[in-house]
N, C-alpha and C positions, 0 to 999 in steps of 0.2 A: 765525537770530540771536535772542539772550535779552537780555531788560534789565531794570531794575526803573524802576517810573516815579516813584520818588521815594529818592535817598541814604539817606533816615531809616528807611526798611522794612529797609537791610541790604543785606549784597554781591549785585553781580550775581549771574544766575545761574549765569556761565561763570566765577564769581572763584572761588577757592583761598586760604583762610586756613591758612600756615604754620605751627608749632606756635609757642606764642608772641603771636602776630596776635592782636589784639584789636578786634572792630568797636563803633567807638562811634556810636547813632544818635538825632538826635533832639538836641533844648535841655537834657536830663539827663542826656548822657551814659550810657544807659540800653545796656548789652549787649545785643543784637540783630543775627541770631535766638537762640533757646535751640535745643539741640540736640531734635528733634521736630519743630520747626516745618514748618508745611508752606504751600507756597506754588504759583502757579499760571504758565506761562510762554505768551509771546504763542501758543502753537499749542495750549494748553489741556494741557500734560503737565505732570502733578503731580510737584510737586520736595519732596524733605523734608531740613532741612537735618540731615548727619552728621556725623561724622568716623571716621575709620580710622585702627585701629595696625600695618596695611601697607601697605605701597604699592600702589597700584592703576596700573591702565592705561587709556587712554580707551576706550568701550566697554564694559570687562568686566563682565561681571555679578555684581550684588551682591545680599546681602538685606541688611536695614536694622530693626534689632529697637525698641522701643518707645523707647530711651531716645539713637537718633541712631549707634548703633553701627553700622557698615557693614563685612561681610566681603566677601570672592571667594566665590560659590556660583552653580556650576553652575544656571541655572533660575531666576537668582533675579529677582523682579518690580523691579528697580532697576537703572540702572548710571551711571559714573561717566563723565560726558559731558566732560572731562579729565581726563589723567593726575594723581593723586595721591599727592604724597610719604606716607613712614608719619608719624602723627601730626595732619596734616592738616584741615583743616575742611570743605565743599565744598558745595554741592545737589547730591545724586542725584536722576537725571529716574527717572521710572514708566516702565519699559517694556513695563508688561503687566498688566492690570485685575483 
């Protein structure tokens, strides 16, 4: 199980922003995360928040380039720890150092 221990840091780690979805966090209504972010989940696997312009499946492996882009690649050190519509927002966990 993933969580975040405070609303204002941004969506769980298991949450799915839809294209459209907007997180607002915090007393400024401040956008949060930015695409890059990176965060850390109760069992220590590094999450970095993306998004994708295809759908993914839970599980599949992804790579995750500097700016939060997330494809399907064979090998890739990321994957998408729920199913993801295209468009999408989501934390990909680290599967591999």
């Amino acid at each position: 199980m993933t969580n975040r221990s405070d609303a204002g840091l941004g969506p769980s780690f298991d949450a799915v922003l839809l294209p459209g979805d907007v997180w607002y966090g915090g007393t400024t209504n401040l956008v949060s995360p930015q695409y890059g972010d990176v965060g850390f989940d109760l069992n220590g696997h590094k999450r970095i928040w993306a998004t994708t312009a295809a759908a993914l499946t839970a599980g599949e492996a992804i790579s995750v380039d500097d700016n939060g882009n997330a494809t399907a690649a064979t090998g890739g050190t990321y994957s998408a720890p729920v199913a993801v519509p295209a468009g999408a927002s989501f934390w990909a966990k680290q599967t591999a150092s």
